[in-house]
C-alpha positions as CSV (number, residue, x, y, z in Angstrom):
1,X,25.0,-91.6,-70.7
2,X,26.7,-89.7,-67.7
3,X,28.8,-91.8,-65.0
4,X,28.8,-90.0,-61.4
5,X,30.4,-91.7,-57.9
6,X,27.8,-92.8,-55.3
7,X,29.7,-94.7,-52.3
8,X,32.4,-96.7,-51.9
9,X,32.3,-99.3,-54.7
10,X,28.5,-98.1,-55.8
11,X,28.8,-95.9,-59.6
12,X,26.0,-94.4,-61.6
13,X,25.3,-94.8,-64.8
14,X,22.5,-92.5,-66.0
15,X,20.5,-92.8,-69.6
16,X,17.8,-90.9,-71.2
17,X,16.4,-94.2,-72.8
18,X,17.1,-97.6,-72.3
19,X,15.1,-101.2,-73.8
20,X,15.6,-102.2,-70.1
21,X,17.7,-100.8,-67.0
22,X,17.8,-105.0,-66.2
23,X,19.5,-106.0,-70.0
24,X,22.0,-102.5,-69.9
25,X,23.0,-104.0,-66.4
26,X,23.8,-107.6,-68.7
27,X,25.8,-105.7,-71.1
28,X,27.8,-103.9,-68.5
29,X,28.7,-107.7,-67.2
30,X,30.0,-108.8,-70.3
31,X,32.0,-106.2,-71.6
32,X,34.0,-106.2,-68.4
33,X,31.9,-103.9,-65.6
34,X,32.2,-104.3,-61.9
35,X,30.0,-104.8,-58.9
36,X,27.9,-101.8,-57.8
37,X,27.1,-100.4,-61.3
38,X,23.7,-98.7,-60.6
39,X,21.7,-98.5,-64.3
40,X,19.0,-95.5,-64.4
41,X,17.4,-94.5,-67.2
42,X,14.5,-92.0,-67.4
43,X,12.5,-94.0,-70.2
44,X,12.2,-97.8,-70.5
45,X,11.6,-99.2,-74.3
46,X,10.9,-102.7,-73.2
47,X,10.7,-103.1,-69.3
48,X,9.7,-106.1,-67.5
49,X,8.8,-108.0,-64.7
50,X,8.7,-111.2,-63.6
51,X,8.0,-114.3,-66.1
52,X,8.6,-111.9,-69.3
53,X,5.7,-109.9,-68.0
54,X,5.4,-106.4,-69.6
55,X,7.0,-103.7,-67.4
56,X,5.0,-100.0,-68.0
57,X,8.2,-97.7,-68.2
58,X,6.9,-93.9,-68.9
59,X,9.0,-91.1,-67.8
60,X,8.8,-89.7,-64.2
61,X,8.9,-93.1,-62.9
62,X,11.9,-94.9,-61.4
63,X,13.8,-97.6,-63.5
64,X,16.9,-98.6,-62.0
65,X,19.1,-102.2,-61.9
66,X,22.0,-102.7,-59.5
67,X,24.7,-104.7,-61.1
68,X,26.1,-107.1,-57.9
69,X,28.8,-110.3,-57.4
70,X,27.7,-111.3,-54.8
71,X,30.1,-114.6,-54.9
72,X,27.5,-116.7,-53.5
73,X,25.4,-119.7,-54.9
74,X,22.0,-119.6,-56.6
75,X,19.8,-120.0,-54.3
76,X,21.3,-117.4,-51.8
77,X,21.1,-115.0,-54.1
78,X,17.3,-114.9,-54.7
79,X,17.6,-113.3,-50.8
80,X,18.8,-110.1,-52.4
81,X,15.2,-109.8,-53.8
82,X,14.7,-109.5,-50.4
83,X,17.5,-106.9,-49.7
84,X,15.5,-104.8,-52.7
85,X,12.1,-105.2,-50.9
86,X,13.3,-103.9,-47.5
87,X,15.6,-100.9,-49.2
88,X,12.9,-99.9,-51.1
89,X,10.0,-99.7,-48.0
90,X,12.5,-98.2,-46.3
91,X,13.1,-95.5,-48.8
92,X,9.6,-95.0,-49.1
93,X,8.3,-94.5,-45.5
94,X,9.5,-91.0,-44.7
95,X,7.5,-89.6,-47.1
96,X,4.6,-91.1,-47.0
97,X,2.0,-88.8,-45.6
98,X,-1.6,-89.6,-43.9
99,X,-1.0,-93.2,-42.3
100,X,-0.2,-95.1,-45.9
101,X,0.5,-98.6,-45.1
102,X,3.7,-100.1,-47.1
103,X,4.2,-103.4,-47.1
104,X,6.1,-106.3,-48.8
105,X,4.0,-108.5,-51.4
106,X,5.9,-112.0,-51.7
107,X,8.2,-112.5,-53.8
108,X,8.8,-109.0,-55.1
109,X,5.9,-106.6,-55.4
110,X,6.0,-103.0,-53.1
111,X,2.5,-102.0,-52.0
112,X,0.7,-99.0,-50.9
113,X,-2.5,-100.0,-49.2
114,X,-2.7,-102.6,-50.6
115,X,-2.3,-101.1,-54.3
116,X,1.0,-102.2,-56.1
117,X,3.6,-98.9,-56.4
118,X,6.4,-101.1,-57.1
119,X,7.9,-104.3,-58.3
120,X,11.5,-106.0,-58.4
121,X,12.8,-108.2,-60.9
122,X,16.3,-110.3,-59.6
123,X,18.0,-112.0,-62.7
124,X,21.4,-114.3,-62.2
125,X,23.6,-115.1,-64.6
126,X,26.9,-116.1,-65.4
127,X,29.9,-114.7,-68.1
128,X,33.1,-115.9,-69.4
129,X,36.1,-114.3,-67.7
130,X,39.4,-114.7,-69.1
131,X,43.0,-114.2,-67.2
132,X,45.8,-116.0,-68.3
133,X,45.9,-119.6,-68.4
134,X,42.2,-119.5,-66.6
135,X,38.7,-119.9,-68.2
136,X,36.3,-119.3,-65.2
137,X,33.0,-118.0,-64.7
138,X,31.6,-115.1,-62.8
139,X,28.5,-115.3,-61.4
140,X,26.1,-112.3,-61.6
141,X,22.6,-111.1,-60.1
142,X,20.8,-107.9,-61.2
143,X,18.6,-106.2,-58.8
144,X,16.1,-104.5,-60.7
145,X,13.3,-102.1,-59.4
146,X,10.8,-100.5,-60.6
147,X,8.8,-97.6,-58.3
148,X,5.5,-95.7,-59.7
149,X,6.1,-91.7,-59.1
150,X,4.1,-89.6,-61.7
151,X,1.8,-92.7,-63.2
152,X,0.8,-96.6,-63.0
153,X,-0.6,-98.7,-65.6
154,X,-4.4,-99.3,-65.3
155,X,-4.6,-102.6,-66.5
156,X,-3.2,-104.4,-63.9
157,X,-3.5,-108.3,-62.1
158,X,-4.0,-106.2,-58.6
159,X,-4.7,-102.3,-58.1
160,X,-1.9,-100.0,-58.9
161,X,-1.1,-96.6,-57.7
162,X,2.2,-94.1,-57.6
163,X,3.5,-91.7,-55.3
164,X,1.6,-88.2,-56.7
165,X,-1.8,-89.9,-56.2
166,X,-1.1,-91.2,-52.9
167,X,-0.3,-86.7,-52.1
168,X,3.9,-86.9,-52.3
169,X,3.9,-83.8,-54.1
170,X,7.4,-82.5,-54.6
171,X,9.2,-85.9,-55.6
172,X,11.0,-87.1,-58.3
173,X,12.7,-90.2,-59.9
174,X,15.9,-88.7,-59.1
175,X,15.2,-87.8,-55.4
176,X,13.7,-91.2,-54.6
177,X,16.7,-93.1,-56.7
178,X,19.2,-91.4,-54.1
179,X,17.5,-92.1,-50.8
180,X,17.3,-95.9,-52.6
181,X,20.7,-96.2,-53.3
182,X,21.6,-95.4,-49.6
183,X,19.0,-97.7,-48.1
184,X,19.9,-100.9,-50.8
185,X,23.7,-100.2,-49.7
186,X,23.0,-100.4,-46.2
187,X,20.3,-103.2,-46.1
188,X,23.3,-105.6,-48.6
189,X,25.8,-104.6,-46.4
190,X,24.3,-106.3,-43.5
191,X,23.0,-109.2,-46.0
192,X,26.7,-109.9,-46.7
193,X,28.2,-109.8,-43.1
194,X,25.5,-110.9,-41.4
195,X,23.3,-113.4,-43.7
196,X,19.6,-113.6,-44.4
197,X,18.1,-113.8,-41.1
198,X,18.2,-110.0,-40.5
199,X,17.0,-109.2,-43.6
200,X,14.4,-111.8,-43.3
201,X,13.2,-110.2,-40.0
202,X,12.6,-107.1,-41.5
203,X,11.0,-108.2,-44.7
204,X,8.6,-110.4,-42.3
205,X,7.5,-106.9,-40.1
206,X,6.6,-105.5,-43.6
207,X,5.0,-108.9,-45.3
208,X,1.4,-108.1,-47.1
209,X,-1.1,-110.3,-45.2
210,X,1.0,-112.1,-43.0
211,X,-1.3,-114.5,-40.9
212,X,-4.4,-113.8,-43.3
213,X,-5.3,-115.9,-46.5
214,X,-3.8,-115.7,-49.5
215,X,-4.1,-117.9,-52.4
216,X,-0.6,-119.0,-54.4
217,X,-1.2,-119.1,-58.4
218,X,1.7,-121.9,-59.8
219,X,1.6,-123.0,-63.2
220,X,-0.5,-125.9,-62.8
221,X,-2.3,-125.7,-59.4
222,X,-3.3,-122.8,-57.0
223,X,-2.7,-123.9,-53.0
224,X,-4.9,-121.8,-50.6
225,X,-4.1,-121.2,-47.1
226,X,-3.0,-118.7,-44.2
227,X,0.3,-116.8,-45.3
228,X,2.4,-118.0,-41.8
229,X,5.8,-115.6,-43.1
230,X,8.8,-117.1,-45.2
231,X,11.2,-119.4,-44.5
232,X,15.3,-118.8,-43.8
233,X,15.2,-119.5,-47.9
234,X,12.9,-117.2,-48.6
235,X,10.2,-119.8,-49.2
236,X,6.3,-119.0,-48.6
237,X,5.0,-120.5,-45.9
238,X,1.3,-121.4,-46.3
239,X,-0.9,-123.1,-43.4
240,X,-4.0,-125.2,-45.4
241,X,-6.8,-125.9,-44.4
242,X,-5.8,-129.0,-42.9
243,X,-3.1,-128.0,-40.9
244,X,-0.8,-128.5,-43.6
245,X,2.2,-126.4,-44.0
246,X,3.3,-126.3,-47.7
247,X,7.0,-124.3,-48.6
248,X,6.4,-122.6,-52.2
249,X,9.4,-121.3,-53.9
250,X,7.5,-119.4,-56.9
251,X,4.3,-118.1,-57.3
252,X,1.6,-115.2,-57.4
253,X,-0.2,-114.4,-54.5
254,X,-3.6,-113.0,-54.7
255,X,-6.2,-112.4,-52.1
C-alpha cells in the first residue's frame, strides 16, 4: 500500500490488489480512519455492484471507494450517489472524442451511447466509537466507482464498453482517478453547502432517456412509463400510461 496527499482533507490510499476497494473502505472505518480516504487498487478479487451483483475488476480499469461522514441521515445520503454520477460525467467529458454522448443511467450506472462504461455502488453504515464516558455511533457512506478503461465484461444485462474502444488512446486508471478526485471534491463540496437541488439539476441535464420510456424492473412487478426526471429525493419519476405518476426508490431500468 502507498498513502499520498490529495486536497485538503482528501488522502490516498493505493493497492496492487484488493477483494474490493468498497470493503478496504469498511475496514479503514473501523479501525479508526477519517473522512476523505480515497481506496484504489489496480486489481479487484471480489468487486461488486449493486444487489451483491458481480463486479468485473481486471487491471487497467478504475476501482476506487471514497470513504465520507457526511453527518447526515439515511436517506440524504443516497444523494451522494448522485454526487458520484455527476463527478464522474464530468471527468469523463473532456476526453471524449467524436460526439460520444455520456449520460446518467438511474440510480448509478455511467453510459457511453448508450453502452454502460461505469457503475457506482453507495454503501452506509454505522461503527462503534468510543471517547470517554461515551458509546456513540458514526455514521458512514462509501462511494464506490467503478469506470471501464482497457476492458468491459461481455456478458452484461445492457451493452458495455470502455474508454480504448470508444478511441481515448493515451489514458489510464491513474490519469482518470486524478481528474475524478477533483471533480467528486468539487461536485460534494457544493452537495454539502448547498444541498441536493444543484446536484439534482445537473444529474437531470445528464439523465439517460429522460422524457422517453423506460421500463423499472422491482422485485415483484416491473412499472412501465415515460422517465419525467427524479425527484428532490432522488426518486424516479415515471409518467404511466394512464397519466399516473409513480415515485420508485429502487429499481433497474431497461429500455
Amino acid at each position: 500500500m502507498t498513502k499520498s496527499n490529495l486536497i485538503d482533507d482528501y488522502h490516498l490510499l493505493s493497492y496492487d490488489e484488493l477483494d474490493s476497494t468498497n470493503d478496504e473502505a469498511r475496514r479503514i472505518a473501523e479501525g479508526g480512519g477519517s473522512h476523505g480516504a480515497v481506496i484504489w487498487a489496480k486489481r479487484q478479487t471480489n468487486g461488486r455492484g449493486r444487489m451483491g451483483r458481480h463486479w468485473a475488476s481486471a487491471e487497467g480499469n478504475l476501482f476506487c471507494s471514497i470513504l465520507l461522514a457526511p453527518n447526515c441521515d439515511t436517506a440524504t445520503a443516497t444523494q451522494l450517489a448522485f454526487v458520484t454520477a455527476v463527478a464522474a460525467v464530468e471527468t469523463l467529458s473532456p476526453i471524449i472524442h467524436d460526439g460520444g454522448e455520456l449520460t446518467c443511467k438511474w440510480p448509478n450506472d455511467i453510459l457511453l451511447d448508450g453502452k454502460k462504461i461505469g457503475g457506482i455502488l453507495l454503501e452506509s453504515f454505522e461503527t462503534a466509537n468510543m471517547s470517554p464516558g461515551q458509546n456513540r455511533m458514526i455514521r458512514w457512506v462509501v462511494a464506490g466507482i467503478g469506470i471501464n478503461i482497457d476492458s468491459c465484461p461481455q456478458s452484461t444485462d445492457i451493452p458495455a464498453t470502455y474508454l480504448k474502444a470508444a478511441g481515448v488512446e493515451i489514458i489510464s486508471a491513474k490519469i482518470v482517478l486524478s481528474r475524478f478526485i477533483h471533480h467528486f471534491i468539487t461536485e460534494y463540496d457544493i452537495w454539502a453547502k448547498r444541498g441536493f437541488s444543484p446536484i439534482r439539476r445537473k444529474w437531470l441535464e445528464y439523465a439517460f432517456r429522460k422524457g422517453k420510456p423506460i421500463h423499472v424492473r422491482l422485485p415483484k412487478e416491473t412499472h412501465s412509463g415515460i422517465f419525467e426526471g427524479i425527484d428532490s429525493n432522488g426518486q424516479l419519476l415515471l409518467k404511466s400510461s394512464k397519466g399516473k405518476r409513480i415515485a420508485i426508490s429502487a429499481g433497474d431500468v431497461f429500455w
